[in-house]
C-alpha positions in Angstrom: 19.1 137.4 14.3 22.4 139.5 13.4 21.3 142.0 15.8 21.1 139.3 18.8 24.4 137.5 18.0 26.2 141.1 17.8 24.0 141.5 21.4 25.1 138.2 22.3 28.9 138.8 21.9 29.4 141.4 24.2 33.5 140.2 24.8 36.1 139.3 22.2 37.2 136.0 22.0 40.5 136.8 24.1 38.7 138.6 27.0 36.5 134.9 27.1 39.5 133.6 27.4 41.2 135.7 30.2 37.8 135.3 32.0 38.0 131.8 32.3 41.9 131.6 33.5 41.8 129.9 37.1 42.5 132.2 39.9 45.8 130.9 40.5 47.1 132.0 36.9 45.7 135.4 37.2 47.1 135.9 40.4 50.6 135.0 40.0 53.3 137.5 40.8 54.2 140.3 37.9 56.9 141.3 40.1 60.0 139.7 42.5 58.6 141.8 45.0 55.1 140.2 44.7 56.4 136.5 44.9 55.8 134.8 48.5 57.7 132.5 50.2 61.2 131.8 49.3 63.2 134.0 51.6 66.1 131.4 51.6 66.6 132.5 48.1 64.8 136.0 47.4 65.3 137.6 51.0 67.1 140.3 52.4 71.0 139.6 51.8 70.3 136.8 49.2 72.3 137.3 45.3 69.5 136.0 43.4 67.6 139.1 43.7 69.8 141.4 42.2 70.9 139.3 40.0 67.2 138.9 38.3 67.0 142.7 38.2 70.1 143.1 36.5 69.2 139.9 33.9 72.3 138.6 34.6 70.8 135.2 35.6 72.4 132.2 33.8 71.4 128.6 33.2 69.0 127.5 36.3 67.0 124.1 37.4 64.5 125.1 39.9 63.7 121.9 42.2 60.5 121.8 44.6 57.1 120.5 45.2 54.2 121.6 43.7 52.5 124.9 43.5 55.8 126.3 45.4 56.0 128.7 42.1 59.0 127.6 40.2 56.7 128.6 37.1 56.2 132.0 38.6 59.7 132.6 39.5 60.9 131.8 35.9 57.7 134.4 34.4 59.0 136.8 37.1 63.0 136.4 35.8 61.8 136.9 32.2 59.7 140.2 33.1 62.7 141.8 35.2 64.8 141.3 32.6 62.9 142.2 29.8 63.0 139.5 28.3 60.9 136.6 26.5 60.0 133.1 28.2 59.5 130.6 25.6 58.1 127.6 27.5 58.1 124.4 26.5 56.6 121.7 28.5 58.7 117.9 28.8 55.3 115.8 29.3 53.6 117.2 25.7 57.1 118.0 23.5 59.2 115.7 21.5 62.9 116.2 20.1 61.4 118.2 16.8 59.5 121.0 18.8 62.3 121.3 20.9 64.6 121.6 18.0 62.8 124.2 16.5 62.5 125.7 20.2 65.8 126.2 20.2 66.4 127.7 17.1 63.8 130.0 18.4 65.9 131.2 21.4 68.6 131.7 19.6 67.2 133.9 17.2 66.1 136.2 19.8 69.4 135.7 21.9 70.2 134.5 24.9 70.4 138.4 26.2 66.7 138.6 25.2 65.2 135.7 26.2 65.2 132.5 28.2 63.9 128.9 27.4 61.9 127.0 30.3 61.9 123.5 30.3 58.9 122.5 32.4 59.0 119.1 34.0 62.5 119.1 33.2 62.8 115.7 34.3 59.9 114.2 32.1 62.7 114.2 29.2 64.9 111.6 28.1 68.6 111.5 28.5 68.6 112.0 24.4 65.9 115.5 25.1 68.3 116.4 27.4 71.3 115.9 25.6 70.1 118.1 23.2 69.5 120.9 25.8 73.4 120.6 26.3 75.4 122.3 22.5 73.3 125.5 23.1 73.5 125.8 27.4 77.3 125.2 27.5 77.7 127.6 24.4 75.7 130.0 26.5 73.4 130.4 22.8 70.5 130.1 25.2 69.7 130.3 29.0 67.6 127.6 30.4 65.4 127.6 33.1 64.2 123.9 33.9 61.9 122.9 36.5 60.7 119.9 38.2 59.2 118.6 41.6 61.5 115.8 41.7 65.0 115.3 42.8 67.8 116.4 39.7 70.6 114.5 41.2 68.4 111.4 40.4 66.4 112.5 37.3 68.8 115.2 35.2 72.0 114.1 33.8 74.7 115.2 35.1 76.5 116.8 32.1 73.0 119.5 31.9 72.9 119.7 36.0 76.8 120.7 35.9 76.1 123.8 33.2 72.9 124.8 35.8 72.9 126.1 39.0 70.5 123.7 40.6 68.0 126.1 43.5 65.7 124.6 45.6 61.9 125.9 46.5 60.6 125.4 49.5 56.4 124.5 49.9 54.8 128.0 50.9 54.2 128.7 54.4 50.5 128.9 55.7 51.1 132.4 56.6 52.3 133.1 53.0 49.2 131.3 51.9 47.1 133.2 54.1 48.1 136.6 52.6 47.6 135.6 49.2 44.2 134.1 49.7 43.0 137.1 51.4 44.6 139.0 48.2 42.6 137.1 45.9 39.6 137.4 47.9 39.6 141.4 47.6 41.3 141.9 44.0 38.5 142.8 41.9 40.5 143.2 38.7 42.7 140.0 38.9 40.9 138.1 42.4 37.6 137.2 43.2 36.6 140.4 44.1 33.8 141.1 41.9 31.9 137.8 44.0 31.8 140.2 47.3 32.2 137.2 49.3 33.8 137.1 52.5 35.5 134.6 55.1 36.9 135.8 58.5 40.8 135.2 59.8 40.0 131.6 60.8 38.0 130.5 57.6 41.6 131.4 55.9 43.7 129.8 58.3 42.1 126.5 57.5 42.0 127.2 53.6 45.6 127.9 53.9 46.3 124.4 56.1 44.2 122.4 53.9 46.8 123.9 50.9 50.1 122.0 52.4 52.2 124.3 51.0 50.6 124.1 47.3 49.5 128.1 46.6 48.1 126.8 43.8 46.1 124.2 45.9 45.3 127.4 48.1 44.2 129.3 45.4 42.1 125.9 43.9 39.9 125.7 47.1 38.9 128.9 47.9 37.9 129.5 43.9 35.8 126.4 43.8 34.3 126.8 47.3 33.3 130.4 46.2 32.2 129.7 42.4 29.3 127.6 44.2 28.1 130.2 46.4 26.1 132.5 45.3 27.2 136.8 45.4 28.2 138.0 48.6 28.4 134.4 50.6 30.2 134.2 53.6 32.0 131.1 53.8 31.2 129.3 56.7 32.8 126.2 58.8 30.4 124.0 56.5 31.7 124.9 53.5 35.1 124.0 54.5 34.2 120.7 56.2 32.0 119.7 52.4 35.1 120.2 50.3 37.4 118.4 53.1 35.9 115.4 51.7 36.5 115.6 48.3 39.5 116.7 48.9 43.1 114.6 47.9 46.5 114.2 49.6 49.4 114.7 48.1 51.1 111.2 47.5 52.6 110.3 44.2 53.1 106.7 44.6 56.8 105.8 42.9 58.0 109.3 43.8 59.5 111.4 46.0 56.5 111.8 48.1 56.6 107.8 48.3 59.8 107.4 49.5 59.8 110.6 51.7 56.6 109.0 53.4 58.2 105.6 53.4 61.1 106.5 55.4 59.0 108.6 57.9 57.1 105.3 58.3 60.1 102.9 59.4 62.0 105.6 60.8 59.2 106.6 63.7 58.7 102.7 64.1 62.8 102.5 64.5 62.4 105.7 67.2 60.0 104.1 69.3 56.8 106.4 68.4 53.6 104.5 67.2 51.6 108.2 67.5 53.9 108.9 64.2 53.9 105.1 62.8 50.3 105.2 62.5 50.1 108.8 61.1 52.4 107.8 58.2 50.8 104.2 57.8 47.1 105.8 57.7 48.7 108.8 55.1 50.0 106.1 53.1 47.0 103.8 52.9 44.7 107.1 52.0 47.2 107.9 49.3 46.3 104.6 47.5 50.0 103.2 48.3 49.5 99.1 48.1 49.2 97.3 51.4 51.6 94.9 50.1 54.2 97.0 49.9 53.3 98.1 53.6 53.4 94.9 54.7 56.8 94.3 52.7 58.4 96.8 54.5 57.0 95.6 57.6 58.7 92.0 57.2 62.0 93.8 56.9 61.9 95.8 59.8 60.9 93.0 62.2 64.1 91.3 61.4 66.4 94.2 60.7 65.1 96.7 63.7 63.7 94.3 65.8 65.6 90.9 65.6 66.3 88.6 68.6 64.6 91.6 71.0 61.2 90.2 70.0 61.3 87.3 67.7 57.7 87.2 67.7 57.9 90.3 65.4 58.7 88.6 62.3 55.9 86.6 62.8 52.9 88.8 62.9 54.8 90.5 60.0 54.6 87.7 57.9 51.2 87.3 59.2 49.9 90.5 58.1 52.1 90.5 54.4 49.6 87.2 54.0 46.5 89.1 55.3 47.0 91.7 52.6 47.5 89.2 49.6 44.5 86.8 51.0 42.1 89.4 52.6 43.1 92.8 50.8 41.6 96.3 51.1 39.9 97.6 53.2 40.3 95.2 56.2 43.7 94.3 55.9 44.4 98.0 56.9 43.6 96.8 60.7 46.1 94.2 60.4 48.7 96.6 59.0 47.7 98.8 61.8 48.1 96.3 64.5 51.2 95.3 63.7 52.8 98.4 63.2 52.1 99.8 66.3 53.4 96.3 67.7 56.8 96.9 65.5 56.7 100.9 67.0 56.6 99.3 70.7 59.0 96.5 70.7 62.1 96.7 72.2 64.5 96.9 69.3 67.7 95.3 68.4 69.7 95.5 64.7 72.5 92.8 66.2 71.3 90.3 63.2 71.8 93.3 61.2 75.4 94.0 62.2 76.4 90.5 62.6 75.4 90.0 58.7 77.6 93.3 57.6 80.6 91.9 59.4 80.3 88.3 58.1 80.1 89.5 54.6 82.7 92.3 55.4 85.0 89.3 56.8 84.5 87.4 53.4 85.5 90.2 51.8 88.3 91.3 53.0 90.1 87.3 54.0 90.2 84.3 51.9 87.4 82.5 52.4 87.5 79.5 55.3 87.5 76.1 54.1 84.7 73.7 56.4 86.4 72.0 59.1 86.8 68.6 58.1 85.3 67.6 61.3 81.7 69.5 60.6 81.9 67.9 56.7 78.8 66.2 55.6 79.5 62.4 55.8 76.6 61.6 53.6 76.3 60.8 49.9 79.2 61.6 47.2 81.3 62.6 50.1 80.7 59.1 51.8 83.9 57.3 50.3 86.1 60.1 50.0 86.6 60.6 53.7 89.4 59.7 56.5 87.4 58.3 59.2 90.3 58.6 61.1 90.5 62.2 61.1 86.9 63.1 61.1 86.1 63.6 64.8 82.9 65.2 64.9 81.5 65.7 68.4 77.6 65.2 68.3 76.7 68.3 70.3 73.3 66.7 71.9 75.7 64.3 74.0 76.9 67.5 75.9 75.9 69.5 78.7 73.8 72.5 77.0 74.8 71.6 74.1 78.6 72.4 74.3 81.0 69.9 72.9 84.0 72.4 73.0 84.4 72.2 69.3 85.2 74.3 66.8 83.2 75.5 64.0 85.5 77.7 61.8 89.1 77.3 61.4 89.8 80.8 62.1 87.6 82.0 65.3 85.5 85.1 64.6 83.6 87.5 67.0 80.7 88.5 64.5 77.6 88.5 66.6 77.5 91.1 69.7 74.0 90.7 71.6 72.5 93.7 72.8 70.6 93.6 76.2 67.0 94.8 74.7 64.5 92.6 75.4 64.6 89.1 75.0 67.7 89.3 73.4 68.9 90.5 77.1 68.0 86.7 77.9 70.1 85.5 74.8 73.6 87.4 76.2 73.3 85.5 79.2 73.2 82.2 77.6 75.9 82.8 75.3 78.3 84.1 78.1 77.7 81.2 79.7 78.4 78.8 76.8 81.3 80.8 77.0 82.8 79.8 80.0 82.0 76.4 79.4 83.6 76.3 76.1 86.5 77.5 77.5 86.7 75.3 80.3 86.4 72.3 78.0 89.3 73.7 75.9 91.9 74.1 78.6 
């Protein structure tokens, strides 16, 4: 039995463990010149570079989405340098482990070694305060990174000691060239499978990817692992994992709000092909159809107004569809109504004409009510002049038009734009114009 478990245990425990390490941690870079992407920061005429190779790097915060390798570029500082990367993670660590993190760092120096702070923005403002005796002191160099925005996330006494860089998501070609990599590298790669995919089979791996290496590198190891040695990946294969497959959408994040604004800006510019892209990428993202449908409500009024009052109500409409109906046919009512909202003429005068009347109450005492348009009812009933009330029932008037006036001071607050049936609107108010002013000479 000895004999057998000695047979058995061909590999120590470590080379198990290397074995099993996905392909995208035994592929990243060793080197700055192996890292791809990035050439707003790491190409030809750019100071990072050089300073990596000379360790001269101070306190950094890397910002950018996911897999575009802040991770790697903070392993690929550290090796340049010749220096240790004592990582610490924000989601698992508390203020203790970071303490003694930090007395860590210090020991070794800041010459030798650099802490990184993943998911920087995961900690508190009292983690992060912490972060800030030993950064300004320059008693350790920080490398944080997150995918979301620091101006919003870090506070600003730790982003002020940092130089904030941003990554950008890898481009497919980048993609392509390190899935093809992976694909051949016996010692690190997937080279020891033998399988092989032609030039457009990697085009669409890389695609798929959005930027994510890691994503990238994901895929084509799990489309791989479940063929069997040297496979060819085919169209199939691809078009069997597209449907497992997830979109990146972190609902309450930046990928939220980024798709969010896409969404009520391409309704605002007039193109449904993009409304309904960004409505359908939100609904497979899992984002809640009442918060579509919110959003909705505020852009008939605010974008679309008096052009097409029928806006606000099919936006209403549809807000009730999702809370009485729900998923997954309240989607064609979101859908109908925001290609509506992307074709209507538009119009944002209610828009203005609220900012200036809140802008005029600002700035000027407020107007007292004429005491001619003063209610005459209840508790004011017996405190009133009737002599000098001299109201003018408007419905006893040509179109309406007494030739009175509504504010003591006359503002111009509302201007009516000639989209749509708001067009009609202009002309009806230029004409109450004339007769108001004919009535007041």
């Amino acid at each position: 039995m000895e004999d057998k478990k000695a047979e058995f245990s061909l590999d120590s425990p470590r080379q198990k463990g290397q074995a099993r390490r996905p392909l995208a941690e035994r592929m990243r870079p060793r080197h700055i010149e192996e890292v791809l992407g990035q050439s707003h920061i790491l190409g030809e005429g750019c100071l990072l570079p050089n300073l990596i190779k000379e360790n001269r790097v101070s306190n950094l915060i890397l910002a950018g989405p996911p897999g575009s390798g802040k991770t790697t570029l903070a392993s690929v500082i550290a090796a340049e340098g010749n220096c240790k990367l004592l990582k610490v993670n924000a989601v698992t660590s508390n203020a203790a482990e970071l303490r003694d993190t930090l007395k860590l760092v210090r020991y070794y120096g800041s010459e030798n070694c650099f802490l990184f702070v993943d998911e920087l923005h995961r900690f508190n403002k009292a983690q992060q305060d912490l972060l800030l005796p030993d950064v300004e002191s320059g008693d350790v160099r920080m490398i944080g990174a997150t995918t979301h925005n620091p101006r919003y996330y870090i506070i600003d006494p730790l982003l002020s000691r940092c130089q904030l860089i941003s990554l950008e998501a890898i481009p497919p070609d980048c993609i392509e060239t390190a899935l093809e990599s992976a694909l051949n590298d016996l010692e690190r790669g997937l080279g020891s499978r033998s399988c092989t995919a032609n030039k457009g089979i990697i085009k669409q791996i890389a695609l798929l990817a959005e930027g994510d290496l890691r994503k990238g590198y994901n895929f084509i190891e799990t489309i791989i692992e479940a063929l069997p040695q040297e496979s060819k990946i085919t169209e199939e294969h691809i078009a069997g994992f597209c449907r497992e497959r997830s979109i990146r959408y972190d609902r309450d994040e930046d990928e939220h709000y980024n798709t969010t604004s896409a969404f009520i800006k391409s309704m605002r510019g007039n193109d449904p092909d993009a409304a309904i892209y960004w409505l359908a990428k939100m609904l497979a993202g899992g984002e809640d159809p009442r918060f579509i449908a919110r959003r909705l409500v505020i852009f008939a009024s605010e974008d679309v107004g008096l052009a097409d009052s029928r806006a606000l109500l099919m936006a209403d409409a549809t807000f009730r569809a999702c809370e009485t109906i729900g998923l997954p046919e309240c989607e064609f009512n979101l859908a109908h109504t925001t290609l509506f909202l992307a074709t209507c003429p538009k119009s944002n005068s209610a828009t203005i004409a609220l900012s200036k009347a809140k802008q005029a109450i600002k700035d000027s005492p407020v107007q007292s009510v004429p005491t001619s348009i003063q209610d005459r009812h209840g508790r004011n009933k017996n405190h009133r002049d009737n002599e000098d009330e001299s109201y003018l029932y408007s419905h006893d008037y040509p179109e309406n038009i007494s030739g009175q006036h509504y504010l003591e001071k006359p503002l111009d607050l509302y201007k009516s734009k000639k989209s749509g049936a708001e067009s009609a609107i202009a002309e009806r108010i230029n004409q109450w114009k004339i007769i108001r002013n004919e009535m007041n000479t």
